[in-house]
mmCIF file of the C-alpha atoms, coordinates in Angstrom:
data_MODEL
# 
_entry.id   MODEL 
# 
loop_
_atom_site.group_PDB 
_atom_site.id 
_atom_site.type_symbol 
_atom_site.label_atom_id 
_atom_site.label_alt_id 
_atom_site.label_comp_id 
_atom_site.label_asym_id 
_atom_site.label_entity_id 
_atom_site.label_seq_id 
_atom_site.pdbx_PDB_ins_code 
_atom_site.Cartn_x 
_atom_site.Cartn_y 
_atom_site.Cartn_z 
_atom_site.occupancy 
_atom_site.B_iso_or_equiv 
_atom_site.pdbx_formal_charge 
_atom_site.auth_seq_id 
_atom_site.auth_comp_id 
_atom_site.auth_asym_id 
_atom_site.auth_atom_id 
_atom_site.pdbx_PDB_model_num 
ATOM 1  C CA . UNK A 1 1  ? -9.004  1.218   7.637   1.00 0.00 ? 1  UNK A CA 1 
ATOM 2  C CA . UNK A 1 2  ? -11.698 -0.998  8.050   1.00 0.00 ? 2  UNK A CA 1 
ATOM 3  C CA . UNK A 1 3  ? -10.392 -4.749  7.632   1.00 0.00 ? 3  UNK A CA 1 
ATOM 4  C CA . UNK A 1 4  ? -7.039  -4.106  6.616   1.00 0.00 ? 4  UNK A CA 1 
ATOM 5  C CA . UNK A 1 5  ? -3.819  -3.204  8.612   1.00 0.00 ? 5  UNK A CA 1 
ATOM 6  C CA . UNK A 1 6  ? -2.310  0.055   8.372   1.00 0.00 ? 6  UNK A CA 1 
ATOM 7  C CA . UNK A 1 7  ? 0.904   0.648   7.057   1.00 0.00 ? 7  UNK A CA 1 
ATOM 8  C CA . UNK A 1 8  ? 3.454   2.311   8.817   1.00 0.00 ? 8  UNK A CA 1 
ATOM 9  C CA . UNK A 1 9  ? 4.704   5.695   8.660   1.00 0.00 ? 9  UNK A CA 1 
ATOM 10 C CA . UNK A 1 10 ? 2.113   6.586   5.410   1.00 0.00 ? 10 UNK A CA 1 
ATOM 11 C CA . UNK A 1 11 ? -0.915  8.793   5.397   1.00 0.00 ? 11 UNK A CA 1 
ATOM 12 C CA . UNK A 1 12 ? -4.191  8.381   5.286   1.00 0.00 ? 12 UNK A CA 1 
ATOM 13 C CA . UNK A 1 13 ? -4.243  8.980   1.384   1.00 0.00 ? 13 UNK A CA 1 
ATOM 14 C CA . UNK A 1 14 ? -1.240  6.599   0.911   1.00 0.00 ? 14 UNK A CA 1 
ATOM 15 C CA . UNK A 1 15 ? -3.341  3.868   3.196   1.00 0.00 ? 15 UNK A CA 1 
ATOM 16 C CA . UNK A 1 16 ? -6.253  4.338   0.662   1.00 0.00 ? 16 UNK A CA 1 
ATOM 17 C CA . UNK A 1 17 ? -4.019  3.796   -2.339  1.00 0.00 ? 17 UNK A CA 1 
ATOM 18 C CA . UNK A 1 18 ? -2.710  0.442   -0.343  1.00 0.00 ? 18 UNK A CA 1 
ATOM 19 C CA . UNK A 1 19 ? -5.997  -0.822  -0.361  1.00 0.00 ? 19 UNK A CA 1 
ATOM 20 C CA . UNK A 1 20 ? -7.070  -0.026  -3.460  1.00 0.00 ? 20 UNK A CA 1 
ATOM 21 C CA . UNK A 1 21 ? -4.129  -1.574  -4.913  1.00 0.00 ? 21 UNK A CA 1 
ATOM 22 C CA . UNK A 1 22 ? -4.036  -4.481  -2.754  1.00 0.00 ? 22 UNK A CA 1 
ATOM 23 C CA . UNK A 1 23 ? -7.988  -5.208  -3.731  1.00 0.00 ? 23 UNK A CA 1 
ATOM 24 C CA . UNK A 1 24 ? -7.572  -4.498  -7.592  1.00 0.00 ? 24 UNK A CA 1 
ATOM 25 C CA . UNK A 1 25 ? -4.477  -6.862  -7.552  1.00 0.00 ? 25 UNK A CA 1 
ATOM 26 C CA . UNK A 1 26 ? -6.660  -9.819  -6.019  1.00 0.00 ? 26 UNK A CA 1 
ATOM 27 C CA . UNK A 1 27 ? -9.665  -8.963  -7.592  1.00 0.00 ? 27 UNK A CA 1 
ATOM 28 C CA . UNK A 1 28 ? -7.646  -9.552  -11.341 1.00 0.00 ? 28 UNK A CA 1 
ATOM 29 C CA . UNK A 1 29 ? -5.763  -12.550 -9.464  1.00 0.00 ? 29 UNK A CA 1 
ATOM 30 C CA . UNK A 1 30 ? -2.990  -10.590 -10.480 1.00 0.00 ? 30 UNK A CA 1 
ATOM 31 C CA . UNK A 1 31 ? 0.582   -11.400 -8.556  1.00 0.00 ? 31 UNK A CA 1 
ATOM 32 C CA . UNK A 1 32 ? -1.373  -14.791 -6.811  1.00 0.00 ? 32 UNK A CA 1 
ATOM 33 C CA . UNK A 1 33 ? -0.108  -14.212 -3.094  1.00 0.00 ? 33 UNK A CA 1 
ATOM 34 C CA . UNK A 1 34 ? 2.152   -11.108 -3.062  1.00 0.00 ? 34 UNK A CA 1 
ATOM 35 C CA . UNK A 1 35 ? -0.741  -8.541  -3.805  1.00 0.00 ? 35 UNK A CA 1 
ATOM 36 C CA . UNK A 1 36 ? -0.162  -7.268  -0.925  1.00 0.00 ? 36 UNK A CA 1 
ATOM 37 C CA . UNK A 1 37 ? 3.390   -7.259  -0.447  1.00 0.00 ? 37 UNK A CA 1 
ATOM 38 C CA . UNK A 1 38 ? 3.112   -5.542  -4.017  1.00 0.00 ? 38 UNK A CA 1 
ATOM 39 C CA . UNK A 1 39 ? 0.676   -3.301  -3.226  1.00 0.00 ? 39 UNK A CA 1 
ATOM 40 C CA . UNK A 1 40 ? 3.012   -2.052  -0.199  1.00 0.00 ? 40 UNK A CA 1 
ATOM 41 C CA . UNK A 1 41 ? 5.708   -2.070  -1.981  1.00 0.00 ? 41 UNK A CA 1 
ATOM 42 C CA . UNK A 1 42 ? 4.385   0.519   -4.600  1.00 0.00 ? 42 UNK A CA 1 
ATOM 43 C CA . UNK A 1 43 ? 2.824   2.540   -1.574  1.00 0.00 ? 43 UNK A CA 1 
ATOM 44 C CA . UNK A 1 44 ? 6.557   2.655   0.280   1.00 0.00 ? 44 UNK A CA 1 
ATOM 45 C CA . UNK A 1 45 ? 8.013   3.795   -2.637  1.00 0.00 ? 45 UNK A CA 1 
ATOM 46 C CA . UNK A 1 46 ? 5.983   6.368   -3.876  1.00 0.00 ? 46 UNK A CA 1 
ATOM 47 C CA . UNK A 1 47 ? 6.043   7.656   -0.319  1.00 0.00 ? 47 UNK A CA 1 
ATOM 48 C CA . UNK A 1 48 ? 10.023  7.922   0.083   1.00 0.00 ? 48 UNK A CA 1 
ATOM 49 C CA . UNK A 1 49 ? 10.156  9.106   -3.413  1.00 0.00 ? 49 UNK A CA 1 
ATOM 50 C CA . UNK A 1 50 ? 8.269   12.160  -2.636  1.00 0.00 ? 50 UNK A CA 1 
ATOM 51 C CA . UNK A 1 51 ? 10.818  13.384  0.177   1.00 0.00 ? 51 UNK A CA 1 
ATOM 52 C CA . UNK A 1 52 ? 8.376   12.113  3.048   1.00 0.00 ? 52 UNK A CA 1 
ATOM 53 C CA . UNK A 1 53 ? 10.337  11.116  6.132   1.00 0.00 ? 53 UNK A CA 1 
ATOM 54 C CA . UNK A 1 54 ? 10.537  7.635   7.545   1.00 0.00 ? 54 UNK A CA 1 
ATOM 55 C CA . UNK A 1 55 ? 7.339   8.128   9.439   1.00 0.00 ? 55 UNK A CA 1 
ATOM 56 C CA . UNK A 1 56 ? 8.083   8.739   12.715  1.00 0.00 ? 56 UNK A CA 1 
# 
């Protein structure tokens, strides 16, 4: 992904939805300085929620 780093263990698809949840949460100035932990937060956990292994 251009200008961001790449989560581990997630798919393309899931590195999209980082990013566009990441840049949506900064954009608003929602969550001040966590938007990204948020944003990978959500990400992880839709990812092990679905049955996806850890990635390796």
């Amino acid at each position: 992904m251009p200008g961001g780093k790449h989560l581990r263990g997630v798919s393309a698809k899931e590195q999209r939805m980082y990013e566009h949840i990441k840049n949506q949460a900064q954009k608003s100035g929602r969550y001040g300085s966590r938007a990204k932990e948020v944003a990978a937060r959500t990400v992880l956990k839709k990812h092990h929620l679905s049955g996806h292994s850890t990635g390796h």
